[in-house]
Gaussian input, Z-matrix of N, CA and C with variables (Angstrom, degrees):
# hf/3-21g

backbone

0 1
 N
 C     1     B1
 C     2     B2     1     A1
 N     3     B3     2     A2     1     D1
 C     4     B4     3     A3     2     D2
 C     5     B5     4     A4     3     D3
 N     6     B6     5     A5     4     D4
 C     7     B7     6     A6     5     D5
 C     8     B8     7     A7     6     D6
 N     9     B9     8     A8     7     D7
 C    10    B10     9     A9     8     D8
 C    11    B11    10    A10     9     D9
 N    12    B12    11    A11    10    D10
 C    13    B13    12    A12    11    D11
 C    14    B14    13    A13    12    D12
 N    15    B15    14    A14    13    D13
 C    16    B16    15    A15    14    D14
 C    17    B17    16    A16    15    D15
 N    18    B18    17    A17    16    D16
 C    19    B19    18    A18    17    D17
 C    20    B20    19    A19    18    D18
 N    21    B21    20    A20    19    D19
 C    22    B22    21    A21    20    D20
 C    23    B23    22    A22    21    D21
 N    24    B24    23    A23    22    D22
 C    25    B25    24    A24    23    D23
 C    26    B26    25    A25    24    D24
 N    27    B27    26    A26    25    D25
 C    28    B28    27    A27    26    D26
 C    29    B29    28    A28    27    D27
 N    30    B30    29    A29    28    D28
 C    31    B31    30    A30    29    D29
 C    32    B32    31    A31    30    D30
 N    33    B33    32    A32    31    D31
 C    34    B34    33    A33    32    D32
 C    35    B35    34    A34    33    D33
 N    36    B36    35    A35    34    D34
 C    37    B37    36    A36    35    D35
 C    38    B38    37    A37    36    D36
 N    39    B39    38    A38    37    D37
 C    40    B40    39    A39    38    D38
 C    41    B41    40    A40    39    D39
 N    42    B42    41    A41    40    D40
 C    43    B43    42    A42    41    D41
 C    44    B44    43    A43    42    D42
 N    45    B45    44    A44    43    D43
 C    46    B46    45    A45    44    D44
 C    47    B47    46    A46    45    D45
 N    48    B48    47    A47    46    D46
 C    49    B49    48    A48    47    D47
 C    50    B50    49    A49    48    D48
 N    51    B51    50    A50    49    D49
 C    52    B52    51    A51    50    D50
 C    53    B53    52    A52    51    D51
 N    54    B54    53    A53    52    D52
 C    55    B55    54    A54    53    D53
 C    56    B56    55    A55    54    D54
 N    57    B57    56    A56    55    D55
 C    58    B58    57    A57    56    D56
 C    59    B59    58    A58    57    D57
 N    60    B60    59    A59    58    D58
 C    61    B61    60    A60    59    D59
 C    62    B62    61    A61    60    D60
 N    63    B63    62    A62    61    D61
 C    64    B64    63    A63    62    D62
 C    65    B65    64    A64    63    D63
 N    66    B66    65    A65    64    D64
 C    67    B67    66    A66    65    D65
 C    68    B68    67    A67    66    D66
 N    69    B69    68    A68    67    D67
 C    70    B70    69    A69    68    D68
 C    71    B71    70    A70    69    D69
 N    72    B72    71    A71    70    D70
 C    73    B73    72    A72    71    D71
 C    74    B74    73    A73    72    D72
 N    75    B75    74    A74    73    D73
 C    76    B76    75    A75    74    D74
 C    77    B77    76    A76    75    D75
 N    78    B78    77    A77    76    D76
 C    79    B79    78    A78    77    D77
 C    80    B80    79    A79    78    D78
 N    81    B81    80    A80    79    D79
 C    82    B82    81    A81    80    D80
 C    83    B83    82    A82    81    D81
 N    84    B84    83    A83    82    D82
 C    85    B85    84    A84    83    D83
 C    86    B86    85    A85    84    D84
 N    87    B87    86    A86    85    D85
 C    88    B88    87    A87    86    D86
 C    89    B89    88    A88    87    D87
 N    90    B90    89    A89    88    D88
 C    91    B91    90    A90    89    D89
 C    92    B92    91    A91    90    D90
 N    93    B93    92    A92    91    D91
 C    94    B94    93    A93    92    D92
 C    95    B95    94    A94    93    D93
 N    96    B96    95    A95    94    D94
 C    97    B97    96    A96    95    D95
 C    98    B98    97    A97    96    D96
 N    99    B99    98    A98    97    D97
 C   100   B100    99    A99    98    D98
 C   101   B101   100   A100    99    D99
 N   102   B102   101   A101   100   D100
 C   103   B103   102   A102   101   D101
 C   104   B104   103   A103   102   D102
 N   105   B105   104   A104   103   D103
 C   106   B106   105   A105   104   D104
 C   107   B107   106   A106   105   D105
 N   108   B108   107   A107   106   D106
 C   109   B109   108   A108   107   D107
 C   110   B110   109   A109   108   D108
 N   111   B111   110   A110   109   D109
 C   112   B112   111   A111   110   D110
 C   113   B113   112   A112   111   D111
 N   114   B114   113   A113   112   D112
 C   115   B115   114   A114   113   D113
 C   116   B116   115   A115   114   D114
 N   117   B117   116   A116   115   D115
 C   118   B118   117   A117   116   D116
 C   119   B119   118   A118   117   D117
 N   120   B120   119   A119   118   D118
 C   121   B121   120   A120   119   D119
 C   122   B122   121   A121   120   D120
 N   123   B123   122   A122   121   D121
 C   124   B124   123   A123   122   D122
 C   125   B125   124   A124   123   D123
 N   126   B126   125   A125   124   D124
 C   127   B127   126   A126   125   D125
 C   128   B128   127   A127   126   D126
 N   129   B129   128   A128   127   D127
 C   130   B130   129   A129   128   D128
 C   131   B131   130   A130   129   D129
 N   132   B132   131   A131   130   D130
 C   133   B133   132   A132   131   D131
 C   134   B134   133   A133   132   D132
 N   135   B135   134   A134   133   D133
 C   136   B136   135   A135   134   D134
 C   137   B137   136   A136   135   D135
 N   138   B138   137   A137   136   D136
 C   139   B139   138   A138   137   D137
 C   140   B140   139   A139   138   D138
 N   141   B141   140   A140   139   D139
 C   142   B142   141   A141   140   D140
 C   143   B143   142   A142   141   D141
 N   144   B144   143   A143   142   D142
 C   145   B145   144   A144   143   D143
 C   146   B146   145   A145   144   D144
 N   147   B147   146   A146   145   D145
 C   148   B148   147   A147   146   D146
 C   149   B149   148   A148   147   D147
 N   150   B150   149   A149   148   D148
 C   151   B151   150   A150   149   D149
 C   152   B152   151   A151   150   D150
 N   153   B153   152   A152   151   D151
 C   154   B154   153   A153   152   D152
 C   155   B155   154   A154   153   D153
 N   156   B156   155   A155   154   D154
 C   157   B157   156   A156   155   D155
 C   158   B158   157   A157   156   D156
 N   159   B159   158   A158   157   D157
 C   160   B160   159   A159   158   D158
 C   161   B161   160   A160   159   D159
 N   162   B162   161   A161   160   D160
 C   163   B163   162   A162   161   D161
 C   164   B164   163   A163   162   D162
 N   165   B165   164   A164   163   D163
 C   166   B166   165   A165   164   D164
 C   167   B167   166   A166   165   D165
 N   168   B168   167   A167   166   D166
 C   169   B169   168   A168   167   D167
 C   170   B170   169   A169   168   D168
 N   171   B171   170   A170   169   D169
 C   172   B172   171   A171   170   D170
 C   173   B173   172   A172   171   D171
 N   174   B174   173   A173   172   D172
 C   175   B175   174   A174   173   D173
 C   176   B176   175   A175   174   D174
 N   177   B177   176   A176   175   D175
 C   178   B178   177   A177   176   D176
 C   179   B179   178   A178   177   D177
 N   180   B180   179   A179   178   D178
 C   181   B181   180   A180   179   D179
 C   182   B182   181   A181   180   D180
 N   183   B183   182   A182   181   D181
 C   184   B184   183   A183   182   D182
 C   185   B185   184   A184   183   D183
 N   186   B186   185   A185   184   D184
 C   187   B187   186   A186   185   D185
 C   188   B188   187   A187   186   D186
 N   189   B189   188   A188   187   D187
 C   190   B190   189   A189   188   D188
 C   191   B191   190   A190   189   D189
 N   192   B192   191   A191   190   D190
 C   193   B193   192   A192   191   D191
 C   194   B194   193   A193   192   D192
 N   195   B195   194   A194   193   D193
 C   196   B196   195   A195   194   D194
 C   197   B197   196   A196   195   D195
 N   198   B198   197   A197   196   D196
 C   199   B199   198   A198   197   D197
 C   200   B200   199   A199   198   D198
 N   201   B201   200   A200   199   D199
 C   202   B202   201   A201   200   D200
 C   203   B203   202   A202   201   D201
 N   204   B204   203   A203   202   D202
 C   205   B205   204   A204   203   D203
 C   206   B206   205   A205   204   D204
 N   207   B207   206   A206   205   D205
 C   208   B208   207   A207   206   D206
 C   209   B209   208   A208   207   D207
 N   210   B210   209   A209   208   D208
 C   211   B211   210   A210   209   D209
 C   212   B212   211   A211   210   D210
 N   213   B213   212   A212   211   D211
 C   214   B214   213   A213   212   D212
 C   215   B215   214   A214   213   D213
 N   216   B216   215   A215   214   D214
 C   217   B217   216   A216   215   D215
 C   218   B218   217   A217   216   D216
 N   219   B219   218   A218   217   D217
 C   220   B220   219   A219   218   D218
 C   221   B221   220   A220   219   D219
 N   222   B222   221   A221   220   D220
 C   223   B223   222   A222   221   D221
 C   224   B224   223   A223   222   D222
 N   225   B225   224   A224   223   D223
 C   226   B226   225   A225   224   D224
 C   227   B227   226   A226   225   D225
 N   228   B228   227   A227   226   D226
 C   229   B229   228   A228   227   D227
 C   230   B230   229   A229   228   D228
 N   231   B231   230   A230   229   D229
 C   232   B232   231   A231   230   D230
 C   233   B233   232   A232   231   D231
 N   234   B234   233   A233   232   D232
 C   235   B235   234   A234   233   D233
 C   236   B236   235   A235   234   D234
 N   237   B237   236   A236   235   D235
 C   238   B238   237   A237   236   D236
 C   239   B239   238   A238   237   D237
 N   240   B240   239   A239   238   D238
 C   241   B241   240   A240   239   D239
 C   242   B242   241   A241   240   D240
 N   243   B243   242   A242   241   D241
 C   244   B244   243   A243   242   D242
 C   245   B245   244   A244   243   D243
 N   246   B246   245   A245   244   D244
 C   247   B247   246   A246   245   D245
 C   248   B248   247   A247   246   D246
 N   249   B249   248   A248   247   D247
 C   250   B250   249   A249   248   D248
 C   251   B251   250   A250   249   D249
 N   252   B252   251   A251   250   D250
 C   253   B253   252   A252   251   D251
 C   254   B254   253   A253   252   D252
 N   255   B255   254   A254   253   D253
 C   256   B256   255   A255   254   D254
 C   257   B257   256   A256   255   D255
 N   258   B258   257   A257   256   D256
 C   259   B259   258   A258   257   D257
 C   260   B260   259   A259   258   D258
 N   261   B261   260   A260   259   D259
 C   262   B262   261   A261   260   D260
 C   263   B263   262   A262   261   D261
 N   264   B264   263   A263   262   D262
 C   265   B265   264   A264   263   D263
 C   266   B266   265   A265   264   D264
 N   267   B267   266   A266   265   D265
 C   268   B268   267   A267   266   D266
 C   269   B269   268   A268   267   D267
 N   270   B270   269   A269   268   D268
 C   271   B271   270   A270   269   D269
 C   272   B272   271   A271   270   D270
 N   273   B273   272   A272   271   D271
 C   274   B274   273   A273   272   D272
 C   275   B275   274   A274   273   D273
 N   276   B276   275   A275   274   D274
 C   277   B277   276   A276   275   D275
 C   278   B278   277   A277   276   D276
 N   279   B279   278   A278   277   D277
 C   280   B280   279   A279   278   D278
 C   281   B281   280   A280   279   D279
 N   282   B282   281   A281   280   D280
 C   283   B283   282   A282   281   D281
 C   284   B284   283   A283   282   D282

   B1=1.4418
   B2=1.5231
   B3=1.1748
   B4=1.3143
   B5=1.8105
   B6=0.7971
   B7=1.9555
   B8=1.4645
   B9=1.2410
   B10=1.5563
   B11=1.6826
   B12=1.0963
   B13=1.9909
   B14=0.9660
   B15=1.9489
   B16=1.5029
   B17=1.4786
   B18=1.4115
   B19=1.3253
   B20=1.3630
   B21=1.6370
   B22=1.7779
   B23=1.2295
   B24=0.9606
   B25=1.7501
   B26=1.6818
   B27=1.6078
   B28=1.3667
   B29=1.6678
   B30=1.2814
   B31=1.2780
   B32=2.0053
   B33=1.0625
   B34=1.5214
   B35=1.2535
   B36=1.5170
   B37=1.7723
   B38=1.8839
   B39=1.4012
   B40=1.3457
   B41=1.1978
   B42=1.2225
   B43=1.3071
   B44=1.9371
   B45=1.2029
   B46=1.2747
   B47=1.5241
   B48=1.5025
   B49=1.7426
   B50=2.0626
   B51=1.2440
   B52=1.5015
   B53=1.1496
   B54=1.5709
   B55=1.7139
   B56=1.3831
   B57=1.2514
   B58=1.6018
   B59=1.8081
   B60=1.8370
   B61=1.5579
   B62=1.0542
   B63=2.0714
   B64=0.9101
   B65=1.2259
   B66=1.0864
   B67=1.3922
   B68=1.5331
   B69=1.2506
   B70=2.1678
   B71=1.4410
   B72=1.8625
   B73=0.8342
   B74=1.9174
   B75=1.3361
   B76=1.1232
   B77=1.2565
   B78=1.6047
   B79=1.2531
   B80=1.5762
   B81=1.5053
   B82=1.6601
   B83=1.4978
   B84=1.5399
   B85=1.4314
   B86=1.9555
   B87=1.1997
   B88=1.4415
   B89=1.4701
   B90=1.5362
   B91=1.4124
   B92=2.0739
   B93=1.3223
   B94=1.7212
   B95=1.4271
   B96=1.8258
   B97=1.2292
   B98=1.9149
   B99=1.1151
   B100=1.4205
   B101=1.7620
   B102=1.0382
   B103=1.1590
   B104=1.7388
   B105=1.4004
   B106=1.1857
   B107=1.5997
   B108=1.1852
   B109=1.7204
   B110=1.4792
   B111=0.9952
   B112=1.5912
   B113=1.8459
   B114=1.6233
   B115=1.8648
   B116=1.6860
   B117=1.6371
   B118=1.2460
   B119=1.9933
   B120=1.6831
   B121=1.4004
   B122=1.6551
   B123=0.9890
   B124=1.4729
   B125=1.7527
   B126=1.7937
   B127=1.9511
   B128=1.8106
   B129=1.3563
   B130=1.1563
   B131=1.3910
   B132=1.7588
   B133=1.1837
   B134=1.4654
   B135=1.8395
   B136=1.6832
   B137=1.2218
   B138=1.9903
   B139=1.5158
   B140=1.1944
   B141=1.5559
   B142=1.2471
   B143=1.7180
   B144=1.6067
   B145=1.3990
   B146=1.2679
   B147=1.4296
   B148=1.2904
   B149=1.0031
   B150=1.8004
   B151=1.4484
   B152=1.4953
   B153=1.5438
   B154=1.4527
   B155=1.6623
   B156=1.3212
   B157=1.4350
   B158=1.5286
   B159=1.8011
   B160=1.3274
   B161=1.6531
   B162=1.1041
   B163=1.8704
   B164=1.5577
   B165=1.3022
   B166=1.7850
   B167=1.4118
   B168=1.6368
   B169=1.3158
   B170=1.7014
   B171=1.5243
   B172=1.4970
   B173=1.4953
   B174=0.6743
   B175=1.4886
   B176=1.7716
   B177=1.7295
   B178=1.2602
   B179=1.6234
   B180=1.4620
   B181=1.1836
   B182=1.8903
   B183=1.2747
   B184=1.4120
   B185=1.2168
   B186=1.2782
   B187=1.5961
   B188=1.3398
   B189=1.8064
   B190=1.7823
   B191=2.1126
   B192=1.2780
   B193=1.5407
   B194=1.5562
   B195=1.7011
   B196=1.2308
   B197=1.8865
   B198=0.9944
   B199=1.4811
   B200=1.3265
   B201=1.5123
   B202=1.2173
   B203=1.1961
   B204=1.7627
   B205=1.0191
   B206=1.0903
   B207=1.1772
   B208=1.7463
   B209=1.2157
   B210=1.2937
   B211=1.3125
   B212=1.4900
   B213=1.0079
   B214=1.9757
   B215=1.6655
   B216=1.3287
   B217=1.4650
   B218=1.5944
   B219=1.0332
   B220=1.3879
   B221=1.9574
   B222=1.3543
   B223=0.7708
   B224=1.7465
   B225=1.4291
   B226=1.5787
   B227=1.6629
   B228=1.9312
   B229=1.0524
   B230=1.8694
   B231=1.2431
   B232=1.4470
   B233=1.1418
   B234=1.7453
   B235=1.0192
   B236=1.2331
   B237=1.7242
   B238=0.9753
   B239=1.1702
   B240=1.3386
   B241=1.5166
   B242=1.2646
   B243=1.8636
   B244=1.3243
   B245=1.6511
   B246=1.4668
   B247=1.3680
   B248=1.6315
   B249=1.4731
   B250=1.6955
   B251=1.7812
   B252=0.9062
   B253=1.8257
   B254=1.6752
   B255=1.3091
   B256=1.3176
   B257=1.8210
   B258=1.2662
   B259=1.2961
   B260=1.7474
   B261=1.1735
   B262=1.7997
   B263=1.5255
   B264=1.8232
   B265=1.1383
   B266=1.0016
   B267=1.4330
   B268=1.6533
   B269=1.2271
   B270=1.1862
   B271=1.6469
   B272=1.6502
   B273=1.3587
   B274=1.5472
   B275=1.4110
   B276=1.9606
   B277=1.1739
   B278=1.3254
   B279=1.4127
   B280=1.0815
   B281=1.5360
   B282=1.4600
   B283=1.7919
   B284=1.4440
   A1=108.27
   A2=121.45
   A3=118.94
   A4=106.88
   A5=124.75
   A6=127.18
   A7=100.73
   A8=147.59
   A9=124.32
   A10=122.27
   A11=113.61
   A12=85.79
   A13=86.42
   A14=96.69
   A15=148.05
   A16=127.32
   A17=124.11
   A18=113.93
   A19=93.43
   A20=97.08
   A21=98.53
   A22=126.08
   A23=116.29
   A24=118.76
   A25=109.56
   A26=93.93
   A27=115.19
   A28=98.48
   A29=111.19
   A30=119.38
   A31=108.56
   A32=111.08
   A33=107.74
   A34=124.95
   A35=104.55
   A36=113.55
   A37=109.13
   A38=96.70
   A39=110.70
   A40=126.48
   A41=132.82
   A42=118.44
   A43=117.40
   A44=112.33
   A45=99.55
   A46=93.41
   A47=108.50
   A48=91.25
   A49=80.63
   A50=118.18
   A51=140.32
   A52=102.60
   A53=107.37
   A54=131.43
   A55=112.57
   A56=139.80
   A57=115.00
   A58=99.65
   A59=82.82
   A60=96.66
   A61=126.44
   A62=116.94
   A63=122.19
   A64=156.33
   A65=122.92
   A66=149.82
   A67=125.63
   A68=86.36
   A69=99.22
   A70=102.33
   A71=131.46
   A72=106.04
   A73=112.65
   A74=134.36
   A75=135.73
   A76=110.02
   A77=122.28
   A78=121.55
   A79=101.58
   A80=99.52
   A81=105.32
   A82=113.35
   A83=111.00
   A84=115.45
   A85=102.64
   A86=99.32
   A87=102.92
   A88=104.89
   A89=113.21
   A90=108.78
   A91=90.38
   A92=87.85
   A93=114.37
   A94=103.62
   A95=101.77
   A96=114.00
   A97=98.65
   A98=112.21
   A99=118.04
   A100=109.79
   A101=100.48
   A102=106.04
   A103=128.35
   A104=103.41
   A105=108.52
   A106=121.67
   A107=115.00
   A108=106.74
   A109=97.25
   A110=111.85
   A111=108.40
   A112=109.31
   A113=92.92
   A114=101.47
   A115=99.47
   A116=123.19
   A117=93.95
   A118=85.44
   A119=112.93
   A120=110.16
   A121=110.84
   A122=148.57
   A123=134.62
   A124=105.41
   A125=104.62
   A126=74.38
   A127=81.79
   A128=141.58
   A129=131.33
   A130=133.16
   A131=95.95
   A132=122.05
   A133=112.91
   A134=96.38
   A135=108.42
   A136=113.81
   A137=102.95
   A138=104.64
   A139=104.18
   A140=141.13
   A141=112.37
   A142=125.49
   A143=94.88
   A144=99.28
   A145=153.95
   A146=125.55
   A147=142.02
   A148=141.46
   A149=121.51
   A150=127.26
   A151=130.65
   A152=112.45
   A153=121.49
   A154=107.97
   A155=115.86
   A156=141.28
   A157=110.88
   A158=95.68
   A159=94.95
   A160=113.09
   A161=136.81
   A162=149.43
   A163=115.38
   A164=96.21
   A165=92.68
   A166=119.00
   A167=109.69
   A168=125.02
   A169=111.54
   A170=108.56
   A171=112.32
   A172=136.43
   A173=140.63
   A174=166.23
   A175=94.31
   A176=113.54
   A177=113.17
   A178=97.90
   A179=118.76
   A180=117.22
   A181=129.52
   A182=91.71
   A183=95.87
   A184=125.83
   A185=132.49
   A186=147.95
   A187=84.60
   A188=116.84
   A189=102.24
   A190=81.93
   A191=103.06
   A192=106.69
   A193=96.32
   A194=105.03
   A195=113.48
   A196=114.36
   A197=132.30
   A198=125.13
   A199=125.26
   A200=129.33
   A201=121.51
   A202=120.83
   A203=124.83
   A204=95.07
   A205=157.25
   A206=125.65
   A207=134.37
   A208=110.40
   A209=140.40
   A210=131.55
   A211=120.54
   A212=105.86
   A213=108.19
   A214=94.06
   A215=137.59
   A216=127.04
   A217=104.48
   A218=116.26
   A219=133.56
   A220=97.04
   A221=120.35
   A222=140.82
   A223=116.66
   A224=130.04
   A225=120.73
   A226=94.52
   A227=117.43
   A228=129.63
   A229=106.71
   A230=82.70
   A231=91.72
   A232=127.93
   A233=120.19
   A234=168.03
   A235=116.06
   A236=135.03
   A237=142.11
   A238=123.30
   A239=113.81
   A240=118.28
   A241=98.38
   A242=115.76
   A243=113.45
   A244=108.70
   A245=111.55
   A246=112.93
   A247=97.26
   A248=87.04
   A249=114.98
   A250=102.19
   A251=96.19
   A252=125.09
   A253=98.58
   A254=130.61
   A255=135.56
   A256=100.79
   A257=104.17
   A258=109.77
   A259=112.39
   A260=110.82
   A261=104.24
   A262=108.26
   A263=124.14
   A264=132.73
   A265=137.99
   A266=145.07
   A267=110.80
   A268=115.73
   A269=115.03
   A270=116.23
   A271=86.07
   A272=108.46
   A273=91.52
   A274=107.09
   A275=106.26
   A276=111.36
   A277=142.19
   A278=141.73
   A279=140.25
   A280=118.20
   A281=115.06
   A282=96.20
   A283=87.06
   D1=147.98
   D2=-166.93
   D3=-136.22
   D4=125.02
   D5=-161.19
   D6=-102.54
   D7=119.29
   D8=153.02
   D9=-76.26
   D10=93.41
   D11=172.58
   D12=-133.15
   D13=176.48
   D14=-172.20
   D15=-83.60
   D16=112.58
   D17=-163.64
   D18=-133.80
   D19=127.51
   D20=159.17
   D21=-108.29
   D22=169.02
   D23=177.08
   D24=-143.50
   D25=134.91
   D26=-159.45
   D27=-121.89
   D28=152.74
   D29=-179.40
   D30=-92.95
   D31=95.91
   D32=171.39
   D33=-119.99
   D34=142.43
   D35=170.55
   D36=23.70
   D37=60.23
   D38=-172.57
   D39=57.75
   D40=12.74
   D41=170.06
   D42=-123.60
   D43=-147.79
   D44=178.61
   D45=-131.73
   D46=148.32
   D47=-159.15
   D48=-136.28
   D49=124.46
   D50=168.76
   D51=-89.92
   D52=125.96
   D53=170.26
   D54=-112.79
   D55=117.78
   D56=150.75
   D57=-116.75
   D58=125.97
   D59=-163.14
   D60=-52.32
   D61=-51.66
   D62=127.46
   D63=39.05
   D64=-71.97
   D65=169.43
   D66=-109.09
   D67=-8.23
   D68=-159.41
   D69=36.10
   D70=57.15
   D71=150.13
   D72=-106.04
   D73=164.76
   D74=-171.62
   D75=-149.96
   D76=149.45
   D77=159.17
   D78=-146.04
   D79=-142.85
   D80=-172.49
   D81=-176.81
   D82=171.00
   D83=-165.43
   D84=-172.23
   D85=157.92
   D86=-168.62
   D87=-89.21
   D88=-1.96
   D89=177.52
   D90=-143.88
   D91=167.43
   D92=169.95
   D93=-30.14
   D94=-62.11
   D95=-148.20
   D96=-82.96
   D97=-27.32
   D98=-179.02
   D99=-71.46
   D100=-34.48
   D101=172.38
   D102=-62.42
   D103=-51.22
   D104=172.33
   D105=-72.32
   D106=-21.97
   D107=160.05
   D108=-68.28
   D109=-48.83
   D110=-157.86
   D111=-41.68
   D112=-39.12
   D113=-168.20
   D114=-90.24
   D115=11.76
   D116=-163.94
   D117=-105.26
   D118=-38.69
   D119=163.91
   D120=-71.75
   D121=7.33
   D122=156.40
   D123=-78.05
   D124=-32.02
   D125=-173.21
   D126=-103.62
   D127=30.93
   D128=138.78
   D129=-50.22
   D130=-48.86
   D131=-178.48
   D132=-60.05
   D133=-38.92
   D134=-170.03
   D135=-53.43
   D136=-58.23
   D137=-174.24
   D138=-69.58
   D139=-36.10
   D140=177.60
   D141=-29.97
   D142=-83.70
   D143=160.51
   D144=-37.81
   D145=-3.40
   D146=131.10
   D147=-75.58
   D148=-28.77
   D149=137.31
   D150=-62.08
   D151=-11.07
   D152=161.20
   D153=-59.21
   D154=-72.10
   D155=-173.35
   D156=-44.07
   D157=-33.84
   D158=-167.77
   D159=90.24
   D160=33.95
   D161=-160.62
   D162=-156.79
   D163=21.40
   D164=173.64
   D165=-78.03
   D166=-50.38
   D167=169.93
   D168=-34.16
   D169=-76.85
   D170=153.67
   D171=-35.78
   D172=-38.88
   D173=-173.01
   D174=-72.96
   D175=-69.21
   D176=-174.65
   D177=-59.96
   D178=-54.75
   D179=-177.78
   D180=-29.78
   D181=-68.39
   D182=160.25
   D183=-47.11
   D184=-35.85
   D185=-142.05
   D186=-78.29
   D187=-44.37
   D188=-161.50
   D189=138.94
   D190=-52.36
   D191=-148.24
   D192=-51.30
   D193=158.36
   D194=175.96
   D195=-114.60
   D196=133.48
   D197=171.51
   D198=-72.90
   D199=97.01
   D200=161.35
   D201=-106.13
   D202=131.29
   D203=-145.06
   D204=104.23
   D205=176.67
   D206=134.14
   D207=-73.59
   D208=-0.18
   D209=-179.59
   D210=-118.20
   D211=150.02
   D212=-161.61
   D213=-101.61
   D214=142.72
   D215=173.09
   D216=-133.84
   D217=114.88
   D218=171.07
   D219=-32.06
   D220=140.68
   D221=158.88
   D222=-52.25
   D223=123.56
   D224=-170.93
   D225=-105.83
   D226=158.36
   D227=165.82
   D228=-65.17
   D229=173.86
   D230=162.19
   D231=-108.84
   D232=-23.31
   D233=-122.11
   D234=169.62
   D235=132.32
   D236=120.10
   D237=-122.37
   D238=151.45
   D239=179.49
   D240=-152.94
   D241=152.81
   D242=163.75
   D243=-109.61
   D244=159.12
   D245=-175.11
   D246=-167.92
   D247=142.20
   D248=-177.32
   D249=-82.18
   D250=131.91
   D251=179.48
   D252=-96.16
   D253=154.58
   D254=144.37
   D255=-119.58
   D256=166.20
   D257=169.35
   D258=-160.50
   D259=117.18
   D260=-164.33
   D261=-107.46
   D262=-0.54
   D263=135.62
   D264=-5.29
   D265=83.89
   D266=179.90
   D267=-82.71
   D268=-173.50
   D269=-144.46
   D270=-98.21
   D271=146.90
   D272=172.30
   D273=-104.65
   D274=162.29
   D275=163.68
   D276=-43.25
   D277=145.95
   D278=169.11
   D279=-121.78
   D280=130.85
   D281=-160.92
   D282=-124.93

């Protein structure tokens, strides 16, 4: 079976921190390269553990992904764009 997804990598509090949005799975590494093993056994771990349970099928399902195939393909935008928000709201309490 073969999965396509999207992984970014962000520079944090010194390290290098791997997202795939996707999945919300994430990890991290003190370099590029540490990083990207790091995210490729974290969603190893993932699908393991959802083919344990028996919820991968589902899991991709929900995610967006589509099955062609043997191969799972991340769902594409139609559109992206980035854009700045303001908000002069304050946040309200929560008790």
């Amino acid at each position: 079976m073969q999965i396509n997804v999207h992984i970014d990598y962000f520079h944090e509090d010194g390290l290098i921190v791997a997202l795939c949005p996707e999945l919300q799975v994430s990890s991290f590494g003190d370099t590029l390269e540490e990083a990207e093993t790091s995210i490729k056994e974290a969603l190893e771990l993932f699908f393991e553990g959802c083919e344990e349970m028996g919820t991968l099928h589902d899991v991709l399902d929900e995610s967006g992904f589509t099955r062609v195939g043997d191969k799972w393909i991340r769902r594409q935008p139609v559109k992206t764009i980035e854009t700045s928000l303001e908000w002069s709201k304050p946040a309200a309490a929560y008790a």
